[in-house]
N, C-alpha and C positions, 0 to 999 in steps of 0.2 A: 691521836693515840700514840702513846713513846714508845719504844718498843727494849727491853734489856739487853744487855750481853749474860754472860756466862754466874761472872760477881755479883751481878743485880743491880749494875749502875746503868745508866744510861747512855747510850750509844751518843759518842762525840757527834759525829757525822751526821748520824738521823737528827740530834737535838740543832745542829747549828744548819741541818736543809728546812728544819720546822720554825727556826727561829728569821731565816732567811726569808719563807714563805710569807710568814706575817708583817715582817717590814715590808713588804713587795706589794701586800692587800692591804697597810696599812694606807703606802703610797698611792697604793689605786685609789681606793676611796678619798683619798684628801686631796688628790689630784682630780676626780671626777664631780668632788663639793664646789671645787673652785672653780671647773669648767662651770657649773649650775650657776655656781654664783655671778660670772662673766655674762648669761645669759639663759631667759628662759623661754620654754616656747609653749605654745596652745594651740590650739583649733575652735576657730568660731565661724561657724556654716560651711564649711568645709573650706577655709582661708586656714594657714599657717600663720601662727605670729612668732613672730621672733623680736623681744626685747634685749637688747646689749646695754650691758651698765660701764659705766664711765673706763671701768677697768679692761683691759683688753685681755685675750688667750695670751698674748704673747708675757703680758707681765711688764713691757715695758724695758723688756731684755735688746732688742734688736736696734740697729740705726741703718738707717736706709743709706746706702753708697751708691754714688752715679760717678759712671768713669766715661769722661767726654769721646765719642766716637769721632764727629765730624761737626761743623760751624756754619751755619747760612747764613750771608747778611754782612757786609762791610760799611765803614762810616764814607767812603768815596772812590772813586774809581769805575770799575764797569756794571754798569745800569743793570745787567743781568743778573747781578748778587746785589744790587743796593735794595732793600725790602723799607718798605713805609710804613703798613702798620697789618703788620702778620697776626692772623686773628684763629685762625685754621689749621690741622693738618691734616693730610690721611695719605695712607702708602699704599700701593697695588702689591699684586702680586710679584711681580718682577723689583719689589723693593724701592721704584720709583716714590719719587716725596713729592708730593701735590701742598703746595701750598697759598694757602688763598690771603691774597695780601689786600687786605679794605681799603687801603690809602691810594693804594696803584692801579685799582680797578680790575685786578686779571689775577691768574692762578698762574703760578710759576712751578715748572717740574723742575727737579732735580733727578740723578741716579745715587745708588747708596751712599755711594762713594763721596756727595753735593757737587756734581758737575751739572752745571747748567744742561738742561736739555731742549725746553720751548717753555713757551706761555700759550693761556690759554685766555679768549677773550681781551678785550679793551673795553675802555670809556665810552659810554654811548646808551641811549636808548633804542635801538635798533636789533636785528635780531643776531641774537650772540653775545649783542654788546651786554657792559656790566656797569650799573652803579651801584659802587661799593659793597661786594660780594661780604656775606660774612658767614655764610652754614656751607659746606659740601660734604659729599659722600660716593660711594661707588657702588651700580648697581649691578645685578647679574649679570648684564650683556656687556660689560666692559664699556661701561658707560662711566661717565662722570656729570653728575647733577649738583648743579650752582645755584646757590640763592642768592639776592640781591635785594636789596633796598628796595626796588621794583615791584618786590611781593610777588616774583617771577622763578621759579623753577627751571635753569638752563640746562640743556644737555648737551652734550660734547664724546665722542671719540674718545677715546686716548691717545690718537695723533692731533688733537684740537682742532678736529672736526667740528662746526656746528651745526647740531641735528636736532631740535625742536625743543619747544617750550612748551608754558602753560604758566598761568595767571592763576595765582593763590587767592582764593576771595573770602577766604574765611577770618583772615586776619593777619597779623604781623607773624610769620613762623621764627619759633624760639629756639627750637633747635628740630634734627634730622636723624632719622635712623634709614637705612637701606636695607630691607632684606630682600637677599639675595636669592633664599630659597623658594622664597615667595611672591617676587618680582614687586614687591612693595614699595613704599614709601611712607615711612610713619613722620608725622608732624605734632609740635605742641606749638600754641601760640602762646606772646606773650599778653598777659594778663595787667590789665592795667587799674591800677588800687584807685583812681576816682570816677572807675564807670559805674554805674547803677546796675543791678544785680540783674535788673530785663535784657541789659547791654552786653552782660556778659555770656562765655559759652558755658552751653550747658554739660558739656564731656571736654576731656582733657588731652586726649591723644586722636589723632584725624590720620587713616587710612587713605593713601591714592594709588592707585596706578600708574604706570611710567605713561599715561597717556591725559593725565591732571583728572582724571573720574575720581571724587572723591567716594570711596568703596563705604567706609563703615566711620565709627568713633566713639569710644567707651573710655571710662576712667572717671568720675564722681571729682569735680571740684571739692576741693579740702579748705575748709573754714582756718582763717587764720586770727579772726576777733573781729571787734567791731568799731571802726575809726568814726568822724564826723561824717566823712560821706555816705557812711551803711558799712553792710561788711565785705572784708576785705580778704581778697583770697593770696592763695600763694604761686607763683608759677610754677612750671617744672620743666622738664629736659626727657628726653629719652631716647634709648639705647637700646641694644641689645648685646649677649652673652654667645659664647660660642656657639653655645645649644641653638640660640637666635631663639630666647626666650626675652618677652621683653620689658626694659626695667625703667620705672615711673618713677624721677629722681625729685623732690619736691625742695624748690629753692631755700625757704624761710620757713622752713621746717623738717627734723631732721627721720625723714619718714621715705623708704624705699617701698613701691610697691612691686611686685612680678608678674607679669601676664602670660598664658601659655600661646601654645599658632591660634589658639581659637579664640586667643583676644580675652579670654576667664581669668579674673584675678585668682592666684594662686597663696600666694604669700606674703608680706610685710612686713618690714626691717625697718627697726627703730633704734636710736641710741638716744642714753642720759650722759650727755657731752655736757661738761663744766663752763666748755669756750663757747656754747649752743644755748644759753637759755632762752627760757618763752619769749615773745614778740611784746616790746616796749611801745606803749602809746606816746610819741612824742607831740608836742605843738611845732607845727610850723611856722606859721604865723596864725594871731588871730581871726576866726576859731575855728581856723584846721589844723584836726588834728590828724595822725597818720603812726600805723601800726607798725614800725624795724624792729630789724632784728640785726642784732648783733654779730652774726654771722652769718655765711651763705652757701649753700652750696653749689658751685659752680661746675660742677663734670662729672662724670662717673666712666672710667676708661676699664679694659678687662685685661688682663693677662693669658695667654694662652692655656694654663692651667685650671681658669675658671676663676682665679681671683679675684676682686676687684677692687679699685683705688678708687675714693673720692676724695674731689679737689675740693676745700671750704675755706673760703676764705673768711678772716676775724678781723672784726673792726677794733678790737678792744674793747675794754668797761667804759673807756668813756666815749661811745661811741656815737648817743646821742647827744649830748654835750656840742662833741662837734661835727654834727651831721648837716647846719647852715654852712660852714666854713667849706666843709668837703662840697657840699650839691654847686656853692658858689664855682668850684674850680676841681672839677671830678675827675683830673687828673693830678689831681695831689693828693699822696698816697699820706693817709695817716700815721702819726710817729709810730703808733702802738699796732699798726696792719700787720700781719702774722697769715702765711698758708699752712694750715694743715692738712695733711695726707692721709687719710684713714683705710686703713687696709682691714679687707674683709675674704675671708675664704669662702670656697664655689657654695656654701651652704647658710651665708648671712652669718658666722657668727665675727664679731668684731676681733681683731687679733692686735691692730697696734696704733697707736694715730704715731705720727712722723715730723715734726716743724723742720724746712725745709728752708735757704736763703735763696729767697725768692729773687732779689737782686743778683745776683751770682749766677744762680742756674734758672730761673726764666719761672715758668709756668706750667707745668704740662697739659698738653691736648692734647696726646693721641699717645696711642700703646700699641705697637704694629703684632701681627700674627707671630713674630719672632721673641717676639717681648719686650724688644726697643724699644724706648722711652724719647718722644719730642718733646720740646720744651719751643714758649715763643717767651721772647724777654719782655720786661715791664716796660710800663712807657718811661722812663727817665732814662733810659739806655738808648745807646743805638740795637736799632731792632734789627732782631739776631733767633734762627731756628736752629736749636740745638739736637743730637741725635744722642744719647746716653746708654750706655749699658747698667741696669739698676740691677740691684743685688740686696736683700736683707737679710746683717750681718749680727755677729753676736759681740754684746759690747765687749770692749777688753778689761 
């Protein structure tokens, strides 16, 4: 309602707060269509879905900036910085940098600062010993748990004490979460596309104890199609969030699931990525055939504010084309390989993806409690752990 003055005209002030008001609920609403349109959500049986469309919150506004802290890894000199093939990272509390180097057989600590501190483990099949470590974590007790080729679970101190093991029987473990509050250890194996579907497991995340008692295991394998050997699933990885709720990152499909402490799916995050299409039946050789994908997802790291970044890496369009060329020599990075970074706020909704010079600054694995960013370099470089300050900024 306008309200008059004296003359019978309209009051400057009140007409241009009313006319202010309406821009302001115009904005809301075409701002709040757009959030809609980034992303919708549902409920089926008490699961939250959250769909993300190509388009992010953010618009495509922001570039991600990393400002180098500190350097691990020299091409010669002292054996204590020379790294072989850094696969790992994870930081303690005290800021210490653990990293597990697959080539050298042992975990190397650094202080924030990359001063050499010790290593942990050697070459061996014996007890301590490591071949070719490639998962760690850190558990409650100020432990550190090593996995190895071995399909062996190592424990260790934080002085590189050796304190006990356990023998993985369930399969090759894909990746590792710790919780801490739980005194857990969550495992996914990896999944291999020419076993017969009797062969494979039938849940996707395996619960133990710091004492190898395998406790529990839930998560529903996800169909990825159907190749010449039967059908072919996808692997995955998982993690958990501050909360230490935990999150079911599925390789060759672009689908997060969340589980709460009692192990209940919660929710499911999905995006329609351009660089992510469906799973390509290629031939290998006569008449196998086999289901890729053109992209992968390789990591899922948090931010202390509940963020979260996924690492995916892209083959290109033509990726089957030359996917003989690459299996031949699968350390030759395709012309057209591409990392993208897809950043997600604590609520699943998509906000930005990121293309990142992956030769330049590495790879990231890990995102420490500060918000630090590690990077391990690609294999054409000499191998190099990088520490970064990341920041997302608004373009100029």
């Amino acid at each position: 309602m306008c309200s008059f003055n004296m003359n019978g005209k309209p009051s400057e002030k009140k007409l241009f707060s009313i006319t202010f008001s309406f821009f302001l609920l115009i904005s809301f609403c075409c701002s709040s269509q757009n959030d809609a349109n980034n992303h919708q959500k549902n409920m089926k049986k008490e699961v939250q879905y959250i769909k993300n469309s190509d388009n992010g919150v953010w618009n495509n506004t922001k570039i991600m900036k990393l400002e180098q802290i500190i350097a691990i890894g020299i091409a010669e000199g002292d054996s204590n910085y020379l790294l072989v093939q850094p696969i790992a990272v994870t930081v303690d509390d005290d800021e210490n940098i653990y990293v597990c180097d697959k080539g050298d057989n042992k975990i190397k600590v650094y202080s924030k600062d990359g001063q050499f501190l010790k290593s942990i483990g050697r070459k061996g099949g014996g007890p301590g010993e490591l071949i070719h470590p490639y998962l760690l974590g850190l558990t409650n007790n100020d432990q550190l748990v090593v996995i190895d080729n071995q399909r062996r679970a190592n424990f260790y101190s934080l002085n590189a004490k050796f304190l006990s093991s356990f023998n993985i029987k369930e399969g090759r473990p894909y990746s590792i979460f710790c919780d801490k509050k739980q005194k857990k250890i969550y495992l996914t194996f990896l999944i291999f596309p020419f076993v017969s579907d009797a062969d494979q497991y039938s849940k996707m995340i395996f619960s133990y104890n710091l004492s190898g008692k395998n406790i529990s295991s839930f998560g529903k394998l996800f169909l990825m199609g159907k190749a010449s050997s039967g059908r072919q699933y996808s692997s995955a990885y998982v993690s958990g969030d501050v909360s230490n709720k935990l999150f079911l990152v599925f390789e060759n499909l672009y689908r997060i699931e969340i589980y709460n402490s009692d192990e209940k799916l919660e929710s499911v995050i999905e995006r329609d990525a351009n660089f992510f299409p469906k799973p390509e039946l290629v031939e290998l050789s006569v008449p196998v055939k086999m289901l890729l994908t053109r992209s992968e997802i390789k990591a899922i790291n948090f931010f202390p504010d509940g963020k979260f970044l996924l690492t995916i890496f892209d083959k290109g369009e033509a990726f089957a084309a030359d996917y003989k060329n690459y299996s031949r020599n699968p350390n030759a990075i395709p012309d057209q390989f591409k990392v993208h970074y897809d950043l997600f706020d604590s609520e699943g909704h998509f906000l930005q993806s990121f293309l990142a010079n992956f030769k330049e600054f590495g790879v990231i694995a890990h995102i420490d409690f500060k918000g630090y960013v590690y990077t391990v370099s690609s294999p054409d470089q000499i191998p190099v752990v990088r520490k970064y300050q990341l920041s997302f900024v608004n373009k100029k």
